[in-house]
N, CA, C, O and CB atoms as a CASP TS submission, in Angstrom:
PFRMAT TS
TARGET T0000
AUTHOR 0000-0000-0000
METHOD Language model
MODEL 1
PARENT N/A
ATOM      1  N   UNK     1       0.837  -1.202   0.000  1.00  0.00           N
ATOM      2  CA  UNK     1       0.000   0.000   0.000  1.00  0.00           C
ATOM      3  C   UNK     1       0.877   1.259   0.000  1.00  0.00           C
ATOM      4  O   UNK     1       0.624   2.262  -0.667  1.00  0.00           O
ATOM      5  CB  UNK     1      -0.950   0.002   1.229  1.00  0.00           C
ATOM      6  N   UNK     2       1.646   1.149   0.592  1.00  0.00           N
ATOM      7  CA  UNK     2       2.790   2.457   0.761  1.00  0.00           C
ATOM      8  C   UNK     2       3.400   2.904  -0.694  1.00  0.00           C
ATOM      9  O   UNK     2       3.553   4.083  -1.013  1.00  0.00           O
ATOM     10  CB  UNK     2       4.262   1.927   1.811  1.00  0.00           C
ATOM     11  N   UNK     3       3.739   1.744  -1.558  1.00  0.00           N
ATOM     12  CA  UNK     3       4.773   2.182  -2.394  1.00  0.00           C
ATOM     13  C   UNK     3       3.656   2.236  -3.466  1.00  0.00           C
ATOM     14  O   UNK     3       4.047   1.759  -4.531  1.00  0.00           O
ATOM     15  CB  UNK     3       6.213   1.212  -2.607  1.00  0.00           C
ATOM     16  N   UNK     4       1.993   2.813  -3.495  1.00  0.00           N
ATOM     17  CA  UNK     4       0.942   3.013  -4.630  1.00  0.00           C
ATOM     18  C   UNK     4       1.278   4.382  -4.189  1.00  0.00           C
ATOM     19  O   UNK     4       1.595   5.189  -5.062  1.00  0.00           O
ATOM     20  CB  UNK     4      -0.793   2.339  -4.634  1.00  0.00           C
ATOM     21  N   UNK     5       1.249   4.813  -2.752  1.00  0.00           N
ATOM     22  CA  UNK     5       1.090   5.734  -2.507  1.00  0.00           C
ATOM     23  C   UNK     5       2.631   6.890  -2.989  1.00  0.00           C
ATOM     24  O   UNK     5       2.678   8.022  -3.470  1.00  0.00           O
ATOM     25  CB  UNK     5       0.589   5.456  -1.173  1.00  0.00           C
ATOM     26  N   UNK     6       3.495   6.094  -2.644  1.00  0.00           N
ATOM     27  CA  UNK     6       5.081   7.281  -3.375  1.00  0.00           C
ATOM     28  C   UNK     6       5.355   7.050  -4.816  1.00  0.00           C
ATOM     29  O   UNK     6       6.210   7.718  -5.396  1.00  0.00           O
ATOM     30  CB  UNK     6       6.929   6.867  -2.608  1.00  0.00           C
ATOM     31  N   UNK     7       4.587   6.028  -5.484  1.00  0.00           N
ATOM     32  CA  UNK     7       4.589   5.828  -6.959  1.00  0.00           C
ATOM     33  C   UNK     7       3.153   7.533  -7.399  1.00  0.00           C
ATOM     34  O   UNK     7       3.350   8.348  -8.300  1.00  0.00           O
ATOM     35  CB  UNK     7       3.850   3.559  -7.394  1.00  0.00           C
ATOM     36  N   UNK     8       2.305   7.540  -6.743  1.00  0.00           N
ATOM     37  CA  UNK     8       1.172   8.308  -6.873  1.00  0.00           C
ATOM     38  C   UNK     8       1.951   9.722  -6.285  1.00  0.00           C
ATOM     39  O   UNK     8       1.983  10.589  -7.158  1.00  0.00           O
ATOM     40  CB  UNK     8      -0.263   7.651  -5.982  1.00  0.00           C
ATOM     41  N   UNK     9       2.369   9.996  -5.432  1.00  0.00           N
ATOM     42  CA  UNK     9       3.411  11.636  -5.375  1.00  0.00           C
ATOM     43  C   UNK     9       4.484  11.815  -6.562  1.00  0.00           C
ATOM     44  O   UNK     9       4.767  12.909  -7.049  1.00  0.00           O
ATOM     45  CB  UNK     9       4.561  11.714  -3.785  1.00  0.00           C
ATOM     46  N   UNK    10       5.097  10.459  -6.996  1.00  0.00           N
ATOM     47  CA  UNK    10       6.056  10.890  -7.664  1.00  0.00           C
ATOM     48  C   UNK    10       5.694  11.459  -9.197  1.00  0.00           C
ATOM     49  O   UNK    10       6.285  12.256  -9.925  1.00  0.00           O
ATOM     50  CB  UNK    10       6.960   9.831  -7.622  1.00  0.00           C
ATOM     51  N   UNK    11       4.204  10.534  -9.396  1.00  0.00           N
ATOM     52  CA  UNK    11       3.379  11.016 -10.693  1.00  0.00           C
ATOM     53  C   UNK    11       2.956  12.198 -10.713  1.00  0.00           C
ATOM     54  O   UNK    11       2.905  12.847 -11.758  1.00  0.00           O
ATOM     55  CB  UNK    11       2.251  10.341 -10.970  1.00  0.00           C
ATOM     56  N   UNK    12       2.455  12.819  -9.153  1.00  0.00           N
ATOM     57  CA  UNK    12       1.755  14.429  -9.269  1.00  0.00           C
ATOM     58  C   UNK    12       3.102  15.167  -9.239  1.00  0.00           C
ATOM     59  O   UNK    12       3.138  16.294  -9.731  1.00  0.00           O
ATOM     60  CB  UNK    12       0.552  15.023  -7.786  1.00  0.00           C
ATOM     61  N   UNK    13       4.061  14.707  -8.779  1.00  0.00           N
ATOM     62  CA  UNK    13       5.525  15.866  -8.590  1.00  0.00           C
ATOM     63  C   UNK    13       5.956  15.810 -10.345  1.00  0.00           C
ATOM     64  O   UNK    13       5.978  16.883 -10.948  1.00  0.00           O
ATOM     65  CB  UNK    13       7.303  15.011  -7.194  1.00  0.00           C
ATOM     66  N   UNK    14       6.182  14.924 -10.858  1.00  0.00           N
ATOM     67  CA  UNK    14       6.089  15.006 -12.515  1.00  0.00           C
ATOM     68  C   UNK    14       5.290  15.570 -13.377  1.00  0.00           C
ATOM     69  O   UNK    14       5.745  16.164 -14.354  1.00  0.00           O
ATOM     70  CB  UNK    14       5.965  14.021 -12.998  1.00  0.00           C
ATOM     71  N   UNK    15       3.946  15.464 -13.132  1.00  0.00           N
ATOM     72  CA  UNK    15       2.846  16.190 -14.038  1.00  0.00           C
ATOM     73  C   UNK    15       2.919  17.901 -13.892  1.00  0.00           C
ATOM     74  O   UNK    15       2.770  18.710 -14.808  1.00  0.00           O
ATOM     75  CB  UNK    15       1.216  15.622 -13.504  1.00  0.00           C
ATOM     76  N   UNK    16       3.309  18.309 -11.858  1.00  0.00           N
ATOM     77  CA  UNK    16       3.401  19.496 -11.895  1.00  0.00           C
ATOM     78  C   UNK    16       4.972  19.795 -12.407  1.00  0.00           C
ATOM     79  O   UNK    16       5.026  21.019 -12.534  1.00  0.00           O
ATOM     80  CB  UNK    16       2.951  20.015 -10.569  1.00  0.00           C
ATOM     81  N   UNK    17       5.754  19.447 -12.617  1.00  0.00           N
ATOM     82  CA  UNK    17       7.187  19.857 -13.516  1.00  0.00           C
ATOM     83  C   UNK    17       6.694  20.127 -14.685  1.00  0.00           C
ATOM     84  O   UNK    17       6.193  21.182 -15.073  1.00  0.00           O
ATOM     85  CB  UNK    17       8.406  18.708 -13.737  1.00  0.00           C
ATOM     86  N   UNK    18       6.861  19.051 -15.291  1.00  0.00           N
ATOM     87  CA  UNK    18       5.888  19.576 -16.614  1.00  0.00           C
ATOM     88  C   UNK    18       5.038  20.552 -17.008  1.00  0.00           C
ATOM     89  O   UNK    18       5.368  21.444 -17.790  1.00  0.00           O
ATOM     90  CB  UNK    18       5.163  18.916 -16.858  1.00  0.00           C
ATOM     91  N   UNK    19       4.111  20.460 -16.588  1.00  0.00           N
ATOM     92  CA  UNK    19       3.128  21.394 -16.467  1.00  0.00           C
ATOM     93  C   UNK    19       3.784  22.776 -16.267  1.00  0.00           C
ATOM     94  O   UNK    19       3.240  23.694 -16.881  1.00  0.00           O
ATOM     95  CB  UNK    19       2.203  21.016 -15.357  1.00  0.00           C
ATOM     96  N   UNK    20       4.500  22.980 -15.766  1.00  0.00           N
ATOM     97  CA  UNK    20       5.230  24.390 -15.082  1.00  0.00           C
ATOM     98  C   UNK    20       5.894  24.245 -15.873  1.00  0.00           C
ATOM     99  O   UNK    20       5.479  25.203 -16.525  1.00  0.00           O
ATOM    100  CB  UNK    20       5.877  24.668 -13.658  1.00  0.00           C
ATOM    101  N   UNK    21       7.110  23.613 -16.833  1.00  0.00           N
ATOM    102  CA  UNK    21       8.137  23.796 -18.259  1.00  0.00           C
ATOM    103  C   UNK    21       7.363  24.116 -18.933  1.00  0.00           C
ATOM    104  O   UNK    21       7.680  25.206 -19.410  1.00  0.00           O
ATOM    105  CB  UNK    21       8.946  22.680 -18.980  1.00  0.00           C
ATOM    106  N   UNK    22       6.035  23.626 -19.447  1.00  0.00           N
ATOM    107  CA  UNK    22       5.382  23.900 -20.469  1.00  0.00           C
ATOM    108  C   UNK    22       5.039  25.110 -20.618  1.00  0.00           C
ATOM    109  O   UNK    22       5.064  25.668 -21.715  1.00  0.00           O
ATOM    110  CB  UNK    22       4.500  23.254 -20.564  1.00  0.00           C
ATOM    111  N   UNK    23       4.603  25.782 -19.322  1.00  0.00           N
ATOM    112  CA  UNK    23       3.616  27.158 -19.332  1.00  0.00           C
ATOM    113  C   UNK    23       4.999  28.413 -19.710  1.00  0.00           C
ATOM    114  O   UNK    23       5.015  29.449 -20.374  1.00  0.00           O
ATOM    115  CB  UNK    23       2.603  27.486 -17.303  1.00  0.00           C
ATOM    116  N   UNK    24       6.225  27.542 -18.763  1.00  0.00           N
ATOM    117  CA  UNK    24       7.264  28.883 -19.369  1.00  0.00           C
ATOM    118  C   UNK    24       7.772  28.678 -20.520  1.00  0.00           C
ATOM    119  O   UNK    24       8.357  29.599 -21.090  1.00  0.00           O
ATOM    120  CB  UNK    24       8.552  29.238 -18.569  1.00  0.00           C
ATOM    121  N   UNK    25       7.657  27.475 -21.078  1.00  0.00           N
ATOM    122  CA  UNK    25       8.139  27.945 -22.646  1.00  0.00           C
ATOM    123  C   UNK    25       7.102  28.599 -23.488  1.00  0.00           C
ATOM    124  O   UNK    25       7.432  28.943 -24.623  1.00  0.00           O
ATOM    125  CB  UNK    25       8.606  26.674 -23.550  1.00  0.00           C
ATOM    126  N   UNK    26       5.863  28.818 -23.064  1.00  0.00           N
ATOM    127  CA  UNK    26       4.780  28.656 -23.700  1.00  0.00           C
ATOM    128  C   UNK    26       4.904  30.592 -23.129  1.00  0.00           C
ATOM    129  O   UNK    26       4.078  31.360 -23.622  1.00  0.00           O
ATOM    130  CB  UNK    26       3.434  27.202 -23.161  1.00  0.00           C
ATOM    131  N   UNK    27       5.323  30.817 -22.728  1.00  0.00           N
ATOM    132  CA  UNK    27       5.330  32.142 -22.032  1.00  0.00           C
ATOM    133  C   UNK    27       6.324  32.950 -22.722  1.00  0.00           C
ATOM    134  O   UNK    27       6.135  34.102 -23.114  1.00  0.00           O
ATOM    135  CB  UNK    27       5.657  32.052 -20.498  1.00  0.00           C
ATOM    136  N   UNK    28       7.748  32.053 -22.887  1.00  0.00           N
ATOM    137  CA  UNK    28       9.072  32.773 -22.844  1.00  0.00           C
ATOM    138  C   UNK    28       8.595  33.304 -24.689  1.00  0.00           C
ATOM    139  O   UNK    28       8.660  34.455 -25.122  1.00  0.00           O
ATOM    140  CB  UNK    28      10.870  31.482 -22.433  1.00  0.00           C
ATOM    141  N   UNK    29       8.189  32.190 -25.384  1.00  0.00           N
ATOM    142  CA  UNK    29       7.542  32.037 -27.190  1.00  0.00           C
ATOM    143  C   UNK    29       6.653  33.304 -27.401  1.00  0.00           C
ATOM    144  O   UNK    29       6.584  33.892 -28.481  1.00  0.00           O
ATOM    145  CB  UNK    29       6.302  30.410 -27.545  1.00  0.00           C
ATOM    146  N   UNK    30       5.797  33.772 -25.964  1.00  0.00           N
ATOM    147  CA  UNK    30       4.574  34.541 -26.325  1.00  0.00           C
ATOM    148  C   UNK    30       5.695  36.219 -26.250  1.00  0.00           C
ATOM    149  O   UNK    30       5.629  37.275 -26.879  1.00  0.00           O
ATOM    150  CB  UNK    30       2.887  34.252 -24.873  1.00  0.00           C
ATOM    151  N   UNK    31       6.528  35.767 -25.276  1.00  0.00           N
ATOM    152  CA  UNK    31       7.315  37.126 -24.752  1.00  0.00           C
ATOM    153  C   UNK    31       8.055  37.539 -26.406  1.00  0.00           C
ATOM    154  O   UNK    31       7.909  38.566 -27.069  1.00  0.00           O
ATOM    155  CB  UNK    31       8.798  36.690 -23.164  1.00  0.00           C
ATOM    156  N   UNK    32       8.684  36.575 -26.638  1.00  0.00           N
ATOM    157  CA  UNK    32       9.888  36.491 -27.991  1.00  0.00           C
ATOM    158  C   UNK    32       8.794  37.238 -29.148  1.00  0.00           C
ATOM    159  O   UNK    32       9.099  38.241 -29.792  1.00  0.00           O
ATOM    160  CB  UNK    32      10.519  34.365 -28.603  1.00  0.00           C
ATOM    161  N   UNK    33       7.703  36.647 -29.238  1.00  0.00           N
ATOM    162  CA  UNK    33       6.442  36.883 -31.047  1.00  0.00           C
ATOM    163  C   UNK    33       6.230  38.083 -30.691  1.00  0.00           C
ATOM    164  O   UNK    33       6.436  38.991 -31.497  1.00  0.00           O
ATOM    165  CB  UNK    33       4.527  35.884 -31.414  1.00  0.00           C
ATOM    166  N   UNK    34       5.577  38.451 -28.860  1.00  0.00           N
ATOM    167  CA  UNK    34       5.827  39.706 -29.425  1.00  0.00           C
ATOM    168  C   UNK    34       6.499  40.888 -29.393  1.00  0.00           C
ATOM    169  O   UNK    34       5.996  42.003 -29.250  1.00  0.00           O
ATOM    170  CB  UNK    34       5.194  40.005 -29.444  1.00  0.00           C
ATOM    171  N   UNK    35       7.787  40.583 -29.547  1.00  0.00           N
ATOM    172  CA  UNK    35       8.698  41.627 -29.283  1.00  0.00           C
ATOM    173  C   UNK    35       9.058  41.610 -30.778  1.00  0.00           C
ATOM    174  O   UNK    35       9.106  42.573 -31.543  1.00  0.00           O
ATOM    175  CB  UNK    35       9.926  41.381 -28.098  1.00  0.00           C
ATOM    176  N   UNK    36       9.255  40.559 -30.982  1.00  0.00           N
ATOM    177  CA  UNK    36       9.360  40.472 -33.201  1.00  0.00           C
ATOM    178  C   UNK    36       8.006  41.460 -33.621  1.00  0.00           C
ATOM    179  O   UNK    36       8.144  41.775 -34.803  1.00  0.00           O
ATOM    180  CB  UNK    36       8.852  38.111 -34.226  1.00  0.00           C
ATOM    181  N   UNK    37       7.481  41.706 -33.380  1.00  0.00           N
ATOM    182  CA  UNK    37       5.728  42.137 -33.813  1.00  0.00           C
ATOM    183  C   UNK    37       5.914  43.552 -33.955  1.00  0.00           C
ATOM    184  O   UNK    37       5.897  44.318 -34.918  1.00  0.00           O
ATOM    185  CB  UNK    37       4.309  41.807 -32.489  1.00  0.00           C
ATOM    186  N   UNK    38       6.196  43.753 -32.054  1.00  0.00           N
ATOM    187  CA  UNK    38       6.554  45.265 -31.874  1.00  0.00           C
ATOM    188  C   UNK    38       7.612  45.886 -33.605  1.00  0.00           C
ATOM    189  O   UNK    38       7.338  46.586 -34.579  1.00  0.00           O
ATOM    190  CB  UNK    38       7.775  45.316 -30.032  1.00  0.00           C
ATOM    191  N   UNK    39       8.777  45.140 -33.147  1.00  0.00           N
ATOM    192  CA  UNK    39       9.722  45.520 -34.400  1.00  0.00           C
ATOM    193  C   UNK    39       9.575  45.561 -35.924  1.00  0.00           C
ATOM    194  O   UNK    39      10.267  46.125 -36.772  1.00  0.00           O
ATOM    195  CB  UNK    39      10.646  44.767 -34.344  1.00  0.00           C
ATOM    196  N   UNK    40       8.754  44.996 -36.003  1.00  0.00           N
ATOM    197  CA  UNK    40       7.682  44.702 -37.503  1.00  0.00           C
ATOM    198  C   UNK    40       7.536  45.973 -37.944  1.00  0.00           C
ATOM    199  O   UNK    40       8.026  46.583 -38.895  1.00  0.00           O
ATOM    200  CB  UNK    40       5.965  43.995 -37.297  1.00  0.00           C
ATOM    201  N   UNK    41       6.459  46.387 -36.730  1.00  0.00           N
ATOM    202  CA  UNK    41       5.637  47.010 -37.171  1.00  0.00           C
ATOM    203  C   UNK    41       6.210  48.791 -37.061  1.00  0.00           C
ATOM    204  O   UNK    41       5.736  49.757 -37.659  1.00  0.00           O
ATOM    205  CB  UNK    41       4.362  46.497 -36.419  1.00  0.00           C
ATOM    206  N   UNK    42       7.502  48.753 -35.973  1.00  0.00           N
ATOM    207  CA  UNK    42       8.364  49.831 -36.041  1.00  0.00           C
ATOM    208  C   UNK    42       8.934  49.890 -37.473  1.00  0.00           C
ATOM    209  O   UNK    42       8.974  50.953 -38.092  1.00  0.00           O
ATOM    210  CB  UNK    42       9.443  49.713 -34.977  1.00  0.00           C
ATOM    211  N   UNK    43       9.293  48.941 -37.889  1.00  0.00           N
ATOM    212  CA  UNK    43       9.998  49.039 -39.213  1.00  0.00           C
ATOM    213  C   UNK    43       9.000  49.353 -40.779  1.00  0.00           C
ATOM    214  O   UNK    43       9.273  49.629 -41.947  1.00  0.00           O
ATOM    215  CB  UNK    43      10.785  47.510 -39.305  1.00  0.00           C
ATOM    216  N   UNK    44       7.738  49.119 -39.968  1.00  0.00           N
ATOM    217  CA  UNK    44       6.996  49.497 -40.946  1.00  0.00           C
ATOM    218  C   UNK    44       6.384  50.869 -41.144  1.00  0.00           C
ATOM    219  O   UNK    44       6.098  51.326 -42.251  1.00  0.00           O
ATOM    220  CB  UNK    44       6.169  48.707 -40.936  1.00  0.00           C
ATOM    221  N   UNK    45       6.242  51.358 -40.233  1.00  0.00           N
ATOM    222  CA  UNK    45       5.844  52.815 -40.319  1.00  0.00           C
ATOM    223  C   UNK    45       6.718  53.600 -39.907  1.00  0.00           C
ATOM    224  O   UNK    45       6.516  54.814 -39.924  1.00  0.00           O
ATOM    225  CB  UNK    45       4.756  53.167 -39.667  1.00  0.00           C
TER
END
């Protein structure tokens, strides 16, 4: 019974890693597009 239970933390301590890499790459991509965007559109007008 014990080792369902540290197999079952070690799955939620993994899903939240993940979960948390994902959102900052998913963040760092949104930061990067729009700073290219900004510059676009400086260069355009």
């Amino acid at each position: 019974m014990q080792k369902s239970i540290d197999m079952g933390l070690a799955g939620s301590l993994t899903m939240i890693f993940l979960t948390v890499a994902v959102v900052l790459l998913l963040r760092n991509f949104y930061i990067r597009f729009n700073r290219l965007q900004k510059s676009k559109d400086e260069e355009q007008s």
